[in-house]
C-alpha positions in Angstrom: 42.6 -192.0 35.9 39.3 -193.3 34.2 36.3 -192.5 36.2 33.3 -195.2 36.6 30.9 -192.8 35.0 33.3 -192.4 31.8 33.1 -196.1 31.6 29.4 -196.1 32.2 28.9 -193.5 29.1 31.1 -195.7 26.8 29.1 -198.7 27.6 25.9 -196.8 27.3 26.9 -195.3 24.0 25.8 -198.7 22.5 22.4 -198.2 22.6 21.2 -195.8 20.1 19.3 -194.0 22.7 22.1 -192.7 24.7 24.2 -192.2 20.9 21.0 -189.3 20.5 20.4 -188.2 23.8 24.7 -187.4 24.1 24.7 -187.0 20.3 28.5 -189.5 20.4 29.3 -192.5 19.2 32.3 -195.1 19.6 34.7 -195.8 16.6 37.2 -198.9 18.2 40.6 -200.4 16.4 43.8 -198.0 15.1 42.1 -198.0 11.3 38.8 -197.0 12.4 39.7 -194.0 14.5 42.4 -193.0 12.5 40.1 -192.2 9.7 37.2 -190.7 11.5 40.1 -188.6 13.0 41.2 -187.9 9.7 38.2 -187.1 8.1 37.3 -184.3 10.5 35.0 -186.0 13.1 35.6 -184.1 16.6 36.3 -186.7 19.1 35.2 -186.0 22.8 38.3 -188.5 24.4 40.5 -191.1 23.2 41.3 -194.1 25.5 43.9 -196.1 24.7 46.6 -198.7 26.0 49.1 -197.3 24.1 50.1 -193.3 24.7 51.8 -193.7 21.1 48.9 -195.1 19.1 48.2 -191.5 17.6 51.0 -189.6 17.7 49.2 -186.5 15.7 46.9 -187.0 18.7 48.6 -187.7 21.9 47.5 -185.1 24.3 44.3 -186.6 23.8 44.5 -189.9 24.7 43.7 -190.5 28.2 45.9 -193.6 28.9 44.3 -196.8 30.3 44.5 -200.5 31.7 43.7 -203.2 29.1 41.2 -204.4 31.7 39.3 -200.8 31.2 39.2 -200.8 27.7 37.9 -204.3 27.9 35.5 -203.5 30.5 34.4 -200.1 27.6 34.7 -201.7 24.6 32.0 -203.6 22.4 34.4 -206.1 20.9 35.1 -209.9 21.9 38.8 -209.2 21.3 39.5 -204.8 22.3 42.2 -203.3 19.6 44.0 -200.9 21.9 42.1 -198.0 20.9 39.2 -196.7 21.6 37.4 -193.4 20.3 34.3 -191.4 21.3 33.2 -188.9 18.7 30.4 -186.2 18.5 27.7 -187.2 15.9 27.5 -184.9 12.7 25.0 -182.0 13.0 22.4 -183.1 9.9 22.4 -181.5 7.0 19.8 -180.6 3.7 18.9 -183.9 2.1 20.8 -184.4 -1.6 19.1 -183.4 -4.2 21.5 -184.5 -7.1 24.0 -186.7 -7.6 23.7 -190.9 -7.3 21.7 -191.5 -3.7 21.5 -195.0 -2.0 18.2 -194.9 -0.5 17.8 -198.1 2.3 13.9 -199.4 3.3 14.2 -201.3 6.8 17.6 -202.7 6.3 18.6 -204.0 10.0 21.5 -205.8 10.0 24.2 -203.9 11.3 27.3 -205.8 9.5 25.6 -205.7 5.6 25.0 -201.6 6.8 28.5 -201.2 7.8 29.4 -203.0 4.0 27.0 -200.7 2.3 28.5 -197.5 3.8 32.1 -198.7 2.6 30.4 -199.6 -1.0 29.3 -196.0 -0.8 32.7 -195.3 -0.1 34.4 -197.4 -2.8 32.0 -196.1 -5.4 32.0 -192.6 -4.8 28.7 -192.2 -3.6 28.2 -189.4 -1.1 25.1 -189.6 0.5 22.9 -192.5 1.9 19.5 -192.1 2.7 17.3 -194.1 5.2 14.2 -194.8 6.2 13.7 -194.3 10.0 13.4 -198.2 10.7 16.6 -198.7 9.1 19.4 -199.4 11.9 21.2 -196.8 12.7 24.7 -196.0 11.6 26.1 -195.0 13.9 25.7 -198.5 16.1 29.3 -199.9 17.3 28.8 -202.6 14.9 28.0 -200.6 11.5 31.0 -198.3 12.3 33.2 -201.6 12.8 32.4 -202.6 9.6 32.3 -199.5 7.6 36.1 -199.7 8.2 36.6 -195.8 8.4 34.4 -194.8 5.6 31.1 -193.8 8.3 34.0 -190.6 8.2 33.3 -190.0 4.6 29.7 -191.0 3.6 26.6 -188.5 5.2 23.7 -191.1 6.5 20.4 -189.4 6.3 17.4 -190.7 8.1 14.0 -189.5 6.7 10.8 -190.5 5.6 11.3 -192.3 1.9 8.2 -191.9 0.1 8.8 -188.2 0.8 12.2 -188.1 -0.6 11.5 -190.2 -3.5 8.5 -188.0 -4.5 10.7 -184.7 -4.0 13.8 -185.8 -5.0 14.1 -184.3 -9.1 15.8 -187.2 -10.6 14.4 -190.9 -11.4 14.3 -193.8 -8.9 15.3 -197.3 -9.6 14.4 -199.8 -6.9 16.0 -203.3 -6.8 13.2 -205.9 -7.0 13.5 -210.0 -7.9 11.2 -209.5 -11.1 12.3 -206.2 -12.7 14.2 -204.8 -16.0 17.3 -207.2 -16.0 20.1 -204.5 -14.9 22.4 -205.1 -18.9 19.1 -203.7 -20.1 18.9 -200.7 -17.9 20.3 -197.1 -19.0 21.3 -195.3 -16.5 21.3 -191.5 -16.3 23.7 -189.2 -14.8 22.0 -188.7 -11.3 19.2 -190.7 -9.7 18.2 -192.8 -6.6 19.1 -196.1 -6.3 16.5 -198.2 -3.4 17.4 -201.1 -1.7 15.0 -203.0 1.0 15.4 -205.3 3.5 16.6 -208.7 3.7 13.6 -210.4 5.0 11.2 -208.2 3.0 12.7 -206.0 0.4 11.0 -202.7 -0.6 8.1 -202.0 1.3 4.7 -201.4 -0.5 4.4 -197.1 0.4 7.9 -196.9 -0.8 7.2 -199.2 -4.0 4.9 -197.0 -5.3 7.1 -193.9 -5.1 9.8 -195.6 -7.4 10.4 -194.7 -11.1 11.6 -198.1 -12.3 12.0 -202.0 -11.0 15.2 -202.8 -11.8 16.7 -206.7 -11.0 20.0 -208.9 -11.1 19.2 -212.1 -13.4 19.8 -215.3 -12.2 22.2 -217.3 -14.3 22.5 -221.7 -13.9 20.2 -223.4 -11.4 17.5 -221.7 -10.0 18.6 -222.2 -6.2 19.0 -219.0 -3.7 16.1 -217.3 -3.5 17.9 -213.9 -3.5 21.3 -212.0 -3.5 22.8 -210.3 0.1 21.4 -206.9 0.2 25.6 -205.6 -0.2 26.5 -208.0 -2.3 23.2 -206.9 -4.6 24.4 -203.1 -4.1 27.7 -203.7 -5.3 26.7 -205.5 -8.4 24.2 -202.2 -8.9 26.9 -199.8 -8.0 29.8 -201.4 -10.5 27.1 -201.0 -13.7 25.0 -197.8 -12.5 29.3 -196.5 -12.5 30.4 -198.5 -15.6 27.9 -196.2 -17.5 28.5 -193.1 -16.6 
């Protein structure tokens, strides 16, 4: 049986400052927790309405009432399963490779997106500024779809990274290089900003190159979703390796 202060902790676990003070987080649906599971995340209990939902895993799933995972979860519409995992110790920043680097970006859905673009595009490591939301909110890992399991969110202080880090920095601006006319190396940092205001100044400075998507037809939107922008990036930085 499901104790009130087990359903206080899941509740409370979607506000970042009990995720760092218990250092847990909540993956929900069968997809979700099936891949964090899979990926090696240690998970502290799984609730679920179903005892068969994870087979590989049923001695730890603590059986409960729809009405209890409703009462837990942070969805409209609960998916049977829910999962409450201990957070990834941190680990040394990269220091080669292709690196995402995001400046302030707060909306939890295009987060969750860029994490699974990481993903898709075999980028390893993310690294944020410490005003960028955090990744480990109910709603990024929702929309990560499994891949917060497979991509290592770093939050630090940008200008910092971008001055130590040993290969060149290309930050996505409205008025840069056109990307077709861009070369890109074998290793670098890609920066991305906010929606509202895209790269801050401190961290514009620090940045190798001003790279930009052209506009083709009517000049209309005033700018491209901050995931749709990265995928665009992501598909030519890849093309030309």
């Amino acid at each position: 049986m499901v104790v009130k202060s087990e359903i206080k902790l899941v509740k409370n676990l979607q506000q970042k400052k009990y995720r760092n003070q218990h250092r847990l987080f909540v993956a929900e649906g069968y997809k979700t927790v099936q891949e964090v599971l899979s990926s090696g995340f240690t998970p502290k209990v799984l609730y679920s309405t179903d005892k068969n939902a994870l087979p590989d895993h049923e001695d730890q799933i603590t059986l409960i009432t729809e009405k209890t995972l409703e009462r837990m979860s942070g969805l409209k519409t609960p998916n049977k399963i829910l999962g409450v995992f201990e957070i990834p110790k941190k680990i040394t920043l990269p220091t080669n490779g292709w690196v995402i680097a995001l400046d302030g970006v707060k909306d939890p859905g295009n987060m969750g997106t860029l994490i699974r673009l990481c993903d898709w595009f075999d980028i390893a490591h993310v690294v944020c500024s410490m005003d960028t939301v955090d990744c480990y909110n109910p709603k990024v890992v929702q929309a990560t779809m499994g891949s917060i399991a497979r991509v290592r969110v770093h939050y630090t202080d940008l200008t910092s990274f971008l001055l130590d880090f040993p290969g060149e920095s290309y930050g996505a601006v409205l008025n840069g290089l056109p990307i077709q006319d861009t070369v890109f190396p074998k290793e670098g940092v890609l920066v991305l900003g906010s929606e509202s205001h895209g790269i801050s100044p401190g961290v514009q400075g620090s940045i190798s190159h001003q790279i930009s998507i052209p506009q083709i037809g009517r000049l209309s939107a005033e700018s491209l979703n901050v995931a749709t922008a990265t995928a665009i990036f992501l598909h030519e930085i890849r093309r030309t390796q």
